[in-house]
C-alpha positions as CSV (number, residue, x, y, z in Angstrom):
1,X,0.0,0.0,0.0
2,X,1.3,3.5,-1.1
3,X,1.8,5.9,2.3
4,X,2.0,9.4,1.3
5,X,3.0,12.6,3.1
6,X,3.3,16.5,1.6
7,X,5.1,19.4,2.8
8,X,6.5,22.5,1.4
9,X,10.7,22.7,0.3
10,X,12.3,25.2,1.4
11,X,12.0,28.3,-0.4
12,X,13.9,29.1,-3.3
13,X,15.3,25.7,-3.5
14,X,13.7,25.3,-6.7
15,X,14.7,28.2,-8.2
16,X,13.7,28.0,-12.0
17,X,15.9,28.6,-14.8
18,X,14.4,27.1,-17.7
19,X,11.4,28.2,-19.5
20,X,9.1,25.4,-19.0
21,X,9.2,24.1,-14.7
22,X,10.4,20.5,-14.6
23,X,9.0,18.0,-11.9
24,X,12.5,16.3,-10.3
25,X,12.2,12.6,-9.0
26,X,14.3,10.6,-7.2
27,X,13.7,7.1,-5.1
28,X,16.1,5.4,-2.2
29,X,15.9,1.9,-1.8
30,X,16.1,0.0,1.9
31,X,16.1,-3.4,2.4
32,X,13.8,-5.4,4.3
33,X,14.6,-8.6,5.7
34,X,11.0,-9.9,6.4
35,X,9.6,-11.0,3.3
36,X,12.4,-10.2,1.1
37,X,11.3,-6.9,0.4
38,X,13.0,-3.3,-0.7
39,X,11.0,-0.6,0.7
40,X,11.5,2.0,-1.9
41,X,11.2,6.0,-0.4
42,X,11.0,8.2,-3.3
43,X,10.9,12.0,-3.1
44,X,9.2,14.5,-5.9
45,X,9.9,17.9,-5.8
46,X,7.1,19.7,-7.8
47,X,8.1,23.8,-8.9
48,X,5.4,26.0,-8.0
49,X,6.4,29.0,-10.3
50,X,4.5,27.1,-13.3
51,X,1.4,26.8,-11.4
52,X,-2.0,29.1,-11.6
53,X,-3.3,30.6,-8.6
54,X,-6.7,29.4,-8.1
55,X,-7.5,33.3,-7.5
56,X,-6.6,36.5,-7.5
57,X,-6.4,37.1,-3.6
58,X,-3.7,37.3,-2.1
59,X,-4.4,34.8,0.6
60,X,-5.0,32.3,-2.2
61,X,-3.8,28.8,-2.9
62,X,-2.3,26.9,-5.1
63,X,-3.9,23.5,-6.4
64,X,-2.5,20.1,-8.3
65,X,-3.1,17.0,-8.6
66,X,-0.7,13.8,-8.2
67,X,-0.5,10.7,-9.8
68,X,1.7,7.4,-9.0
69,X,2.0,4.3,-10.6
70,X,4.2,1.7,-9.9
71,X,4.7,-0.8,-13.0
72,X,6.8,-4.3,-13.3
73,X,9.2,-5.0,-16.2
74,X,6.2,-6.0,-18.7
75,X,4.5,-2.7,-18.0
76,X,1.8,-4.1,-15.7
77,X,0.4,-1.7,-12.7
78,X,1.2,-3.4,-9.3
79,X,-0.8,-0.7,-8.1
80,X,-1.3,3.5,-8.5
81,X,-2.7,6.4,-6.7
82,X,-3.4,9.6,-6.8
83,X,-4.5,13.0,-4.8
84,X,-4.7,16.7,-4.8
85,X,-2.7,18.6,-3.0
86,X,-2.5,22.9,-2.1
87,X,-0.1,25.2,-1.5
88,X,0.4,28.8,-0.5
89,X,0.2,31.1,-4.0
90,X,2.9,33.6,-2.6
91,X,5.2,30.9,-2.6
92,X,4.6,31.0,-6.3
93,X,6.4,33.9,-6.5
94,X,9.2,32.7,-4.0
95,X,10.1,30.2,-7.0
96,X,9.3,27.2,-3.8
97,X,9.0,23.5,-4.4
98,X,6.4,21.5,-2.9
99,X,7.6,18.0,-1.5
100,X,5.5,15.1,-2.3
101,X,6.8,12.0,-0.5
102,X,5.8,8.5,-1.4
103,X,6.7,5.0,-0.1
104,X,6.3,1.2,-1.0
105,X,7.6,-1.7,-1.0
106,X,8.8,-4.1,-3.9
107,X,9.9,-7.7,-4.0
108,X,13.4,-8.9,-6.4
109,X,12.9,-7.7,-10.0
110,X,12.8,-4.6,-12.0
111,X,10.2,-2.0,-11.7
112,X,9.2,1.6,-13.3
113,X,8.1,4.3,-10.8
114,X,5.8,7.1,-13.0
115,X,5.0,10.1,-11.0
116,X,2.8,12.9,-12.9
117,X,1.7,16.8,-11.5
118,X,-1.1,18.2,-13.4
119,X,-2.0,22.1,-12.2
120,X,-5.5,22.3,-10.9
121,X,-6.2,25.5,-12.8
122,X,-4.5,25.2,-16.4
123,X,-4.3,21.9,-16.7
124,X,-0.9,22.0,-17.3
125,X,1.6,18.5,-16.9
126,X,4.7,17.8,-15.8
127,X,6.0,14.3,-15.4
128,X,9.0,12.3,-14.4
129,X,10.1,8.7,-14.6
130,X,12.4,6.3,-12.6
131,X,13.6,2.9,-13.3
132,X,14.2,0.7,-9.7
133,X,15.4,-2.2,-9.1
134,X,14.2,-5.0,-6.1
135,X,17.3,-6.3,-4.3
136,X,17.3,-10.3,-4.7
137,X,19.2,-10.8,-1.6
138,X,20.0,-8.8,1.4
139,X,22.6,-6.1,-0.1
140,X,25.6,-4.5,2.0
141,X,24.3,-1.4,2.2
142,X,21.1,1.0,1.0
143,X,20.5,3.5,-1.7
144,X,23.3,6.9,-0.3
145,X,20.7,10.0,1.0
146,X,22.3,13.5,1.1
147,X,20.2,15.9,2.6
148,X,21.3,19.5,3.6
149,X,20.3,19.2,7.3
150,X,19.6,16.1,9.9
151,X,19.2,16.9,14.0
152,X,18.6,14.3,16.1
153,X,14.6,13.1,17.7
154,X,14.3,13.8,21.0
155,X,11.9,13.3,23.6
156,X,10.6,17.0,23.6
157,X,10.9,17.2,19.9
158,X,8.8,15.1,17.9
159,X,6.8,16.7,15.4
160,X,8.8,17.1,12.3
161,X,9.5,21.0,10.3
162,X,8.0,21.3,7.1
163,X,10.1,19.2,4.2
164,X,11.6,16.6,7.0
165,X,11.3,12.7,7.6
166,X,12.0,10.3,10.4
167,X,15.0,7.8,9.9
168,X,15.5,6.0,13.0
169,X,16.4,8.7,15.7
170,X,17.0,11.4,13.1
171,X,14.9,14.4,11.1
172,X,16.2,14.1,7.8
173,X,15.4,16.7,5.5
174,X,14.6,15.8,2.2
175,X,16.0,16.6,-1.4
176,X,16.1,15.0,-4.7
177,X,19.4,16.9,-5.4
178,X,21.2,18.0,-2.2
179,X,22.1,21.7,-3.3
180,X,24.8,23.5,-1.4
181,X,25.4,27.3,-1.1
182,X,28.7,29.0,0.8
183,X,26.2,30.4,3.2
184,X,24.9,26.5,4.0
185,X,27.8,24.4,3.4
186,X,27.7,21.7,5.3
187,X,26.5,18.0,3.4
188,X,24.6,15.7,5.9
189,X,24.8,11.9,4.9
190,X,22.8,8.5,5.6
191,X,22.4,5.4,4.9
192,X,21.5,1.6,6.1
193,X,24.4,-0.7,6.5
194,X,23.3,-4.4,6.9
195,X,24.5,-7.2,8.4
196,X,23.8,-11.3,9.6
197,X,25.7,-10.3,13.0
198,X,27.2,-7.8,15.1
199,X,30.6,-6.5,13.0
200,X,32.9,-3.9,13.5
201,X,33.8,-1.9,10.8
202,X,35.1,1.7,9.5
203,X,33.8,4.5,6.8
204,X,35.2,6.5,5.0
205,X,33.5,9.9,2.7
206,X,35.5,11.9,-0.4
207,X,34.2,14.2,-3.0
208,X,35.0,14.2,-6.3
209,X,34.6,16.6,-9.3
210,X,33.1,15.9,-12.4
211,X,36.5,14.6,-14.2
212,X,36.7,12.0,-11.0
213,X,39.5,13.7,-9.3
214,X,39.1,13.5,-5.8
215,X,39.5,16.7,-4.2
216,X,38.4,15.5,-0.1
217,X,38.5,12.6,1.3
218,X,38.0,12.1,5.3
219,X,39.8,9.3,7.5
220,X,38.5,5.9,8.0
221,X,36.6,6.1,11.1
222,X,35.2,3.4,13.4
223,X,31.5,2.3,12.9
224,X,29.5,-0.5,14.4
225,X,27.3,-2.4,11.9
226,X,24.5,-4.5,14.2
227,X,23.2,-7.8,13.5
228,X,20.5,-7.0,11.2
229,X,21.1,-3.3,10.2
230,X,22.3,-0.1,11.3
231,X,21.7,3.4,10.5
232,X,24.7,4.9,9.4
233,X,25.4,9.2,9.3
234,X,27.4,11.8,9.4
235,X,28.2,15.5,8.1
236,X,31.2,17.2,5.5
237,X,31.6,20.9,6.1
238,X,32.3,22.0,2.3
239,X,33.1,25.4,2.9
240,X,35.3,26.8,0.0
241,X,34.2,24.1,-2.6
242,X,33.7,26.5,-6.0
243,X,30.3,26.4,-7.5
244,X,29.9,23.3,-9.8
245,X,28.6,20.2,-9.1
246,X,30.7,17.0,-7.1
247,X,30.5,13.6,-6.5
248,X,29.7,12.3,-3.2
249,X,31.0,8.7,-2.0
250,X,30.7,6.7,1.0
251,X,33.1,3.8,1.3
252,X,32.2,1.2,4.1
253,X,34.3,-1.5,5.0
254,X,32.6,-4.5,7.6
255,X,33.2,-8.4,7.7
256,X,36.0,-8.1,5.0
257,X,33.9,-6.3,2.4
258,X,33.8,-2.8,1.0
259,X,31.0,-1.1,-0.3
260,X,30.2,2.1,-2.1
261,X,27.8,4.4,-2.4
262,X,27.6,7.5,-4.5
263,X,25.4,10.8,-5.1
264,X,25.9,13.9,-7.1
265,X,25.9,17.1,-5.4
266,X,25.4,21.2,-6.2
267,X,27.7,24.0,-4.7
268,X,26.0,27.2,-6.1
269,X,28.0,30.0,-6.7
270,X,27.7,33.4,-3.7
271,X,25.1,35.7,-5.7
272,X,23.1,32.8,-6.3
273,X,23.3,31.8,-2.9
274,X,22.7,35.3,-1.1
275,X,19.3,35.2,-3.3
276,X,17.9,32.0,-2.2
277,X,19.0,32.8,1.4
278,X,16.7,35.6,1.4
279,X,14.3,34.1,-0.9
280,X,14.2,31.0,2.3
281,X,14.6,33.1,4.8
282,X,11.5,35.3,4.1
283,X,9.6,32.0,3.1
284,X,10.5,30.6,7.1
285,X,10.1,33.9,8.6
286,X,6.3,33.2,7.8
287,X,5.8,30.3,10.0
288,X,5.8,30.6,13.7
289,X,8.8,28.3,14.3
290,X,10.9,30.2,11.7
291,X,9.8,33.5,13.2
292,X,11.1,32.5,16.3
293,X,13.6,30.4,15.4
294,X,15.4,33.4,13.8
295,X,15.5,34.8,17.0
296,X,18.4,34.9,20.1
297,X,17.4,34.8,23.3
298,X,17.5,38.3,24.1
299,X,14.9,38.6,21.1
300,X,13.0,35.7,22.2
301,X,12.6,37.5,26.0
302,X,11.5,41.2,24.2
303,X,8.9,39.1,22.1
304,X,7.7,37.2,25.2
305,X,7.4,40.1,27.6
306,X,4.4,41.4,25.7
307,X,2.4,38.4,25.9
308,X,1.0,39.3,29.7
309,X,-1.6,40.9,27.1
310,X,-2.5,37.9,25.4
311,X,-2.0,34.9,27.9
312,X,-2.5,33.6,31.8
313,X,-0.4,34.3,34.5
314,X,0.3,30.7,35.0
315,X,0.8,29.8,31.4
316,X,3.3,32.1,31.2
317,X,4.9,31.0,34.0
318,X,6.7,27.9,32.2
319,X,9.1,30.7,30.2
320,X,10.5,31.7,33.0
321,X,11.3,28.5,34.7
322,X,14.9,28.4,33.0
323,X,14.2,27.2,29.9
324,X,17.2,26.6,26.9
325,X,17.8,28.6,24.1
326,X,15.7,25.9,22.1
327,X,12.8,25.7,24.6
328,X,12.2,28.8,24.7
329,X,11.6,28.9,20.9
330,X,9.4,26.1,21.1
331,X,7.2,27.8,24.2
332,X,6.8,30.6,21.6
333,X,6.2,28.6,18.6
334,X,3.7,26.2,20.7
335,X,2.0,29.3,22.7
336,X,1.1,31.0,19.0
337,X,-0.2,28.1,17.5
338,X,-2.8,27.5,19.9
339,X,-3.8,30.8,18.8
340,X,-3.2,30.6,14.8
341,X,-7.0,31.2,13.7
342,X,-6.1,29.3,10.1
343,X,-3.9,26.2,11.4
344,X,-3.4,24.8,8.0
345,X,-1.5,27.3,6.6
346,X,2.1,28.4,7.5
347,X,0.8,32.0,8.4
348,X,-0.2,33.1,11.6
349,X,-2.4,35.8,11.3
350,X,-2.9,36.4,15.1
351,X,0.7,36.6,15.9
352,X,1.3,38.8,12.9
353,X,-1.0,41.4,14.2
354,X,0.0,41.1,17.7
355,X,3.5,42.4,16.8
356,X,2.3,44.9,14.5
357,X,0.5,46.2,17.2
358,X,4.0,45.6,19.3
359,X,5.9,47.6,17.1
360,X,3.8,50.6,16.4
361,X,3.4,50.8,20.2
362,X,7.3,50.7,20.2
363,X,7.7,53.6,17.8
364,X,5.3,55.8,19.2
365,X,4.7,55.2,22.3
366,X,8.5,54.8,23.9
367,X,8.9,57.3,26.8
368,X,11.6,59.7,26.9
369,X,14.3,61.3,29.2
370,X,16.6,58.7,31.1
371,X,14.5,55.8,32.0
372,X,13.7,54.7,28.3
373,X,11.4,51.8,28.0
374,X,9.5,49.5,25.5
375,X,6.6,51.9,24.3
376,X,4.3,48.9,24.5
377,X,4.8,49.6,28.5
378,X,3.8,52.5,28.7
379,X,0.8,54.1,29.7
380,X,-0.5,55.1,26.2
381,X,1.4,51.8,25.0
382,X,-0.9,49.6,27.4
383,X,-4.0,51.3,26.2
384,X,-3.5,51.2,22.8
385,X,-3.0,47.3,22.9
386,X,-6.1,46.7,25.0
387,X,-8.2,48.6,22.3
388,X,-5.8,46.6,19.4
389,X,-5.4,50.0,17.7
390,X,-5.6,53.9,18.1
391,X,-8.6,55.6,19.3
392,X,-10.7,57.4,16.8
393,X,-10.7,60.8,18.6
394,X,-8.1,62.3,19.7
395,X,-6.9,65.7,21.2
396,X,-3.1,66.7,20.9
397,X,-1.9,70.0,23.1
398,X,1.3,71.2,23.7
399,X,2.0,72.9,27.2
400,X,0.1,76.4,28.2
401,X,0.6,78.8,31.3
402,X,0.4,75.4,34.4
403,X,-0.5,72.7,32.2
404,X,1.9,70.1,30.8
405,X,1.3,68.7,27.3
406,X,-1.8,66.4,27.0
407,X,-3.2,64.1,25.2
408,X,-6.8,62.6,25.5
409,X,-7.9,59.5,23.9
410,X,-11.9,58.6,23.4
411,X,-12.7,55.2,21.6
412,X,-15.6,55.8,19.5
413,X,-17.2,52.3,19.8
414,X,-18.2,49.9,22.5
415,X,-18.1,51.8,26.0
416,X,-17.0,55.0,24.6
417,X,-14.0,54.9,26.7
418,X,-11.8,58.3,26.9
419,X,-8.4,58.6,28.4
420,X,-6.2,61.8,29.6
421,X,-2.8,61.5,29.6
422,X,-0.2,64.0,30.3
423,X,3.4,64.3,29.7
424,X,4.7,65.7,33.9
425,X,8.4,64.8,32.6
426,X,8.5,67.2,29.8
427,X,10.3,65.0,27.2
428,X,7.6,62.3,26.4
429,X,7.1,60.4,29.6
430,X,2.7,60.4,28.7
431,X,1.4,59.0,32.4
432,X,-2.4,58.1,32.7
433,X,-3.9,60.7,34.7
434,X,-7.8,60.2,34.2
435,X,-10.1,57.6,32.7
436,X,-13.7,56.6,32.8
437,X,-12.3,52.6,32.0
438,X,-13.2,50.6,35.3
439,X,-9.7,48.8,34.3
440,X,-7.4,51.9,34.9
441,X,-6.7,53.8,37.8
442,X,-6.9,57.6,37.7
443,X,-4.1,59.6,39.3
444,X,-5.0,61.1,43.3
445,X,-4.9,65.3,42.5
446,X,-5.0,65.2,38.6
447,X,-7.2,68.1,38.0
448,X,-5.0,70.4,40.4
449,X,-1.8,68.4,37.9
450,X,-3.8,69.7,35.0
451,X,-5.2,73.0,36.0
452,X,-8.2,75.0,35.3
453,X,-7.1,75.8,31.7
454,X,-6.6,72.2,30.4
455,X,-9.5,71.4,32.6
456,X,-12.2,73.5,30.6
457,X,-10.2,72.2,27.2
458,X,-11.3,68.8,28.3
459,X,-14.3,69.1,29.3
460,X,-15.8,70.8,26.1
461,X,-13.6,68.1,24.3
462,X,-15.8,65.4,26.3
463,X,-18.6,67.3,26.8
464,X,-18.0,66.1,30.5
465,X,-17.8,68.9,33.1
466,X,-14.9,68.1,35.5
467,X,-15.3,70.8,37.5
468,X,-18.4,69.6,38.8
469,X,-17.5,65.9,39.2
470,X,-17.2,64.3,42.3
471,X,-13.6,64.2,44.3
């Protein structure tokens, strides 16, 4: 039975340079001892730049249907599938790939693996084809997988990023052509070594151009191959290789045989590379993990600090319980996504606004003289973010004879809410004086702060008489 899973590449992998976008294939093999069987992994990496939006908006989608067959050597379907998939239409633009990962399993023979993408909207094809063989007998060693990043399982990580699969303990991410650049340089490596018992044994990796000369080649190092299989990996820092494409190989040596395993590999040159950084780095910056996983932990604590407007006391407790660099990112990451009002895409809409609203507050709102601070802590800052937004009224004045400069907010919807703030410090620092909000506290003396002259300015501003108001 054909398993299936989908997620979007990284963007700007798939960069296109021809005219017409090209669907790129490529299958691993594994081998199975129950039943004989290979269990065959293949990845397709489908460009989105050829694909119609199924709208105009700009929150549309992308749509396209898949196709898989499997076939034997005399052309007959062992079985097929197919389904329709979405992605994001920006990502159209951001010349992504979208991953579509399919495994099965196929007994000793040859095989043909078809894999067609037909665009929801236009109709348009594109199609690719792989020929696979079935081991007949337990082999040495799998199919070689490059990828450009692995990180290990763990027990507080175990949902996987978008583009990744689980190999034994590890997140692989996947590729049909590991592509380097001399901002990401580092090659991550896997495969299955296989064995009847227990055997000691040592590997080896070197890169090669494209004439065969070998231009790196690591140290034989000790491995353990366990009765049965092991899961073999590692990583090649390639920093400094010129742009042009290499040659891969693994060389493992166990119970007094070698074996080899090969894949071709892309260095890109440094302008390409600083484009699809950016290009990927926007892409990620739209997801809540990337958004925070961009982020140090000084960052991390400014974007947390806010969030006494948006969550409980003891939910927010957890952050500051000494939490790693790393779990911090996740509390972030997890703490948004309960509140992501569309979960199935990679945008958060609610966490997008919320630092909008952070920001502005920032700008504007910041206090001045000595003690600086965050503008969303100010007075005016806390206001404006219980509202989410400005107040439709608003009356500016600079200071006169006693009175300091004033401001005073009134929300035009809801309770009508008005607030009078005034700036005692001289340089910005805007303090909460008055309010009819049941939430905020008015200052003890304000009027006698403000004086009669700002006080009859207010009061035909609010239509409210303060002078005869109660104490």
């Amino acid at each position: 039975m054909v398993t299936l899973a989908a997620a979007v590449a990284g963007a700007g992998s798939a960069i296109a340079k021809q005219s017409a976008p090209e669907l790129s294939l490529r299958a691993f093999r594994y081998y199975r001892a129950e039943g004989n069987q290979t269990r065959v992994t293949a990845f397709a990496e489908i460009p989105l730049s050829g694909m119609t939006p199924t709208s105009s908006d700009p929150g549309g989608q992308l749509s396209y249907k898949v196709r898989v067959k499997v076939s034997d050597s005399t052309g007959l379907a062992l079985y097929e599938n197919n389904w329709t998939n979405h992605a994001r239409a920006d990502l159209k633009a951001a010349g992504a790939s979208a991953m579509e990962v399919v495994e099965f399993s196929l007994a000793p023979g040859r095989f043909r693996l078809d894999v067609t993408v037909e665009d929801s909207v236009s109709g348009q094809q594109m199609a690719s084809s792989v020929d696979l063989v079935g081991y007949p007998g337990p082999p040495g060693a799998s199919d070689l997988m490059l990828s450009p990043a692995m990180r290990p399982v763990t027990g507080s990580d175990t949902l996987p990023k978008p583009g990744e699969r689980q190999w034994g303990n590890t997140w692989v991410t996947t590729a049909t052509r590991l592509r380097l650049t001399p901002l990401r340089a580092r090659a991550f490596y896997l495969l299955e070594a296989y064995a009847d018992s227990d055997e000691p044994g040592t590997m080896s990796v070197s890169v090669s151009d494209t004439s065969g000369k070998a231009l790196i080649k690591t140290p034989a190092t000790p491995v353990q191959v366990a009765a049965g299989g092991s899961i073999l990996k590692g990583q090649l820092d390639l920093t400094g290789l010129p742009a042009g494409t290499y040659r891969l190989t693994l060389s493992l040596t166990a119970g007094g045989k070698t074996e080899e395993r090969s894949d071709d590999l892309v260095m890109a040159d440094f302008q390409e590379a600083m484009n699809r950084e950016a290009v990927r780095l926007a892409a990620e910056r739209e997801t809540d993990a990337g958004y925070f996983g961009q982020m140090n932990e000084a960052q991390l604590d400014s974007a947390y600090a806010p969030l006494i407007y948006q969550g409980q006391r003891d939910e927010l407790s957890v952050y500051k319980s000494g939490l790693s660099l790393a779990a911090k990112r996740e509390f972030m990451t997890q703490f948004w996504q309960k509140r992501d009002p569309t979960p199935g895409t990679a945008r958060n809409e609610a966490r997008e606004a919320f630092y909008q609203l952070i920001a502005f507050a920032n700008k504007n709102y910041r206090e001045g003289g000595r003690k600086t601070g965050a503008g969303w802590n100010t007075d005016r800052g806390r206001v404006y973010l219980r509202h989410q937004g400005e107040a439709e009224e608003k009356l500016d004045r600079v200071a006169a004879g006693k009175a300091p400069p004033y401001q005073v907010w009134r929300y035009a919807t809801g309770k009508r809410e008005f607030y009078i703030f005034a700036d005692l410090s001289g340089v910005g620092g805007y303090k909460l004086m008055h309010s009819n909000d049941l939430k905020e506290t008015s200052q003890p003396g304000w009027r006698d702060v403000m004086g009669n002259d700002a006080l009859t300015d207010i009061s035909r501003y609010l239509n409210i008489d303060f002078f005869r108001m109660d104490q």
